[in-house]
N, C-alpha and C positions, 0 to 999 in steps of 0.2 A: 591333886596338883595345886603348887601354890600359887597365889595372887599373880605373883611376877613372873611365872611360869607362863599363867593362862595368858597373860598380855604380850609375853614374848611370841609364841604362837598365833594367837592373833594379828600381832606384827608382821609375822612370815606368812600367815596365809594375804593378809592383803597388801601383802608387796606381790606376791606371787599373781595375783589380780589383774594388781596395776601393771605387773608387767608383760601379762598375755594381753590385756587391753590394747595398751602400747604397741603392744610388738604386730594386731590385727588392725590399727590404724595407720600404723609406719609407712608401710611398704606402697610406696607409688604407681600408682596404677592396679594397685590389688584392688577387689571387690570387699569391701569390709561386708557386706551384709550376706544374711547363709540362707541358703534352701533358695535360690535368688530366681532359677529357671525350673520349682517345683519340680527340681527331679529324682526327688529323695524319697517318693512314694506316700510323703505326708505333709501337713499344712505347718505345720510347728517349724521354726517360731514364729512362725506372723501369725497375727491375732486382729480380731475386728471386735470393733464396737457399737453399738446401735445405742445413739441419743433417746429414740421416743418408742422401746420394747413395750411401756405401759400402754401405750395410746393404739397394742397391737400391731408394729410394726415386725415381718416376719421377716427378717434374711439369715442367708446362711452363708456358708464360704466351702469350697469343695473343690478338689482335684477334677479335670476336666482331661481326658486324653483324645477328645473329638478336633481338640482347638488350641494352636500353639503357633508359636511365633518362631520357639527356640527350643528344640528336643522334641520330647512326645508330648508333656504336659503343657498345661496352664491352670491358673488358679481364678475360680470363676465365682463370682457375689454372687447370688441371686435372691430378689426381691421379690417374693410373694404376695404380701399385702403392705402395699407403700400407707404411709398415715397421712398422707395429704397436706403434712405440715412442714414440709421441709426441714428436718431434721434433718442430724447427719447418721452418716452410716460409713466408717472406716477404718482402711486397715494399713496394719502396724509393723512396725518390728522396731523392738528396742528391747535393754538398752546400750547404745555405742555411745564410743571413746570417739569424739574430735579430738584436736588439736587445733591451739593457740596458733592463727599467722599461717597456717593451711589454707589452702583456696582446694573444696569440692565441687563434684557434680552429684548432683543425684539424677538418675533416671529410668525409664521403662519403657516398657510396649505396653501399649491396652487395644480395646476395642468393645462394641458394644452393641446390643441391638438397635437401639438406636440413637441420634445423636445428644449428646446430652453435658453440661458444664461438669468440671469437679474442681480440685486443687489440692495440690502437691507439694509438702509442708516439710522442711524440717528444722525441729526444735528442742528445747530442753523439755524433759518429761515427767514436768515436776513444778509448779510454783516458783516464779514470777511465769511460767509457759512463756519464755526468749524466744522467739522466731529466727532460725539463722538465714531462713532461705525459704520462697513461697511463691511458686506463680501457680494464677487461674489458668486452666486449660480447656479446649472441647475435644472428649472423648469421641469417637467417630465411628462407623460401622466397620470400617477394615482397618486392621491394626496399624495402628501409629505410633512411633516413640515422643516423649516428653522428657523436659528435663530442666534442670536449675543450677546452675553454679554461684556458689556463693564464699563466702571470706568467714573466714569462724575467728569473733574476736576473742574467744576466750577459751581453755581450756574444759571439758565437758565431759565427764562419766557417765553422765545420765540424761543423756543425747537418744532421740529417735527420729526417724522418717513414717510417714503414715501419707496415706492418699483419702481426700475427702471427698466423699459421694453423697447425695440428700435422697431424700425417703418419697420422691413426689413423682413416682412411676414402680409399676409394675417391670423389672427389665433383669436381665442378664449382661454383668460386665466380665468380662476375662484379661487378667493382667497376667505379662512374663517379662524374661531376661529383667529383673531390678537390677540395676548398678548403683554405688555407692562408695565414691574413689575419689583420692587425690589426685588432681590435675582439674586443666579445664573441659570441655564438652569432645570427647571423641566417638566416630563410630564405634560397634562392637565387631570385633574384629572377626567374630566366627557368624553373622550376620552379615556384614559386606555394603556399602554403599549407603548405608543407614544415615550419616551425613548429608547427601546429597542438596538435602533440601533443608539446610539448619537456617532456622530462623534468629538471628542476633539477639531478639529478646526473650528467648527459652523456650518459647512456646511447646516447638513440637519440631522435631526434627525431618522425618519423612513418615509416608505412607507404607505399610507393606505389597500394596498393589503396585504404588509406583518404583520399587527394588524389583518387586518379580519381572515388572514389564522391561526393567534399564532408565527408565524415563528421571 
C-alpha cells in the first residue's frame, strides 16, 4: 500500500473515531460512561490505581453482588494492608470526549465501612493534568450519592473521571450507578427521590436510608 494510501486510511479511521466520540458525548442527558451500574458481569473499563504498591500497599477492586444501590451488583475497593502514608488509591474510567461550552454532572452512589474523606475529579488525563471539575466529599456507612457540575472550557479527547481514596485504613468502599451527562445535577430516575436532599455546593446529594425511609 502506498504512502498516501496509508494516510488516507488513517484519515478515515480517525474521523470515524471522532465521530463515535462525538456522537457518545452529544446526546443530552445520555450517561457517556459504560459498565456505569456494574452490570456487565465484569470490572472493565474502569481501572484503579494504587500510588504506594512499593511501600506494600494491597487493594483490589471486585464485583460485589451482596451490596447495591442499583441492580444486583456494585463495585467494591478493598484494602488489605493500608501503608499508613496516605497515598492514593483510585479509580478510573477513561478516555472521554467533552465538549467545548457544555455544562456536566458527574456522579455516583458509594458507601463504606466506615466514615472516611475522598474526592471526585474530573480532568484531562494527560499532562498539564486540567481539572475540569472536583469536590472533596465524606463517604459514609449507608449509601450516598455525590456529585459535581462543571463548564468544560475546552474541547477534550483525552478526558477522564476517577474518584480518589488514600491508603490510611484497612476498609471496604462499594461504588454504583456512576453518571456522566450533559445538563445540570438531576435525580436518577430508576432510583427515585435521590434529589431530595441536594446540597447547592455538590457535596452529596442524599442518603439511601433516607429515599427508603421517604424522609
Amino acid at each position: 500500500m502506498k504512502r498516501t494510501e496509508i494516510g488516507v486510511v488513517m484519515a478515515a479511521v480517525a474521523a470515524v473515531l471522532v465521530w463515535a466520540m462525538a456522537a457518545q458525548a452529544a446526546e443530552p442527558g445520555g450517561n457517556i460512561l459504560k459498565n456505569a451500574d456494574f452490570e456487565d458481569g465484569v470490572v472493565n473499563p474502569w481501572s484503579m490505581w494504587v500510588e504506594d504498591q512499593a511501600a506494600g500497599v494491597i487493594a483490589k477492586m471486585s464485583l460485589d453482588k451482596k451490596e447495591s444501590v442499583k441492580g444486583n451488583e456494585s463495585l467494591a475497593i478493598i484494602t488489605d494492608n493500608d501503608g499508613g502514608n496516605n497515598k492514593r488509591i483510585e479509580l478510573h474510567q477513561n478516555p472521554l470526549w467533552l465538549e467545548k461550552g457544555e455544562t456536566y454532572t458527574y456522579a455516583f452512589w458509594a458507601k463504606c465501612e466506615s466514615t472516611r474523606p475522598a474526592r471526585m475529579v474530573v480532568n484531562h488525563r494527560a499532562d498539564p493534568w486540567t481539572s475540569y471539575g472536583t469536590q472533596a466529599i465524606i463517604l459514609q456507612t449507608d449509601w450516598s450519592e455525590h456529585f459535581v457540575t462543571f463548564d468544560m472550557p475546552a474541547n477534550d479527547v483525552l478526558a477522564g473521571i476517577y474518584v480518589e481514596l488514600h491508603d490510611n485504613t484497612d476498609t471496604t468502599v462499594w461504588f454504583d450507578a456512576f453518571r456522566l451527562y450533559v445538563g445540570d445535577y438531576e435525580p436518577d430516575d430508576e432510583l427515585g427521590g435521590g434529589g431530595r436532599a441536594v446540597d447547592p455546593s455538590g457535596k452529596a446529594s442524599a442518603t439511601w436510608g433516607a429515599i427508603k425511609t421517604g424522609r
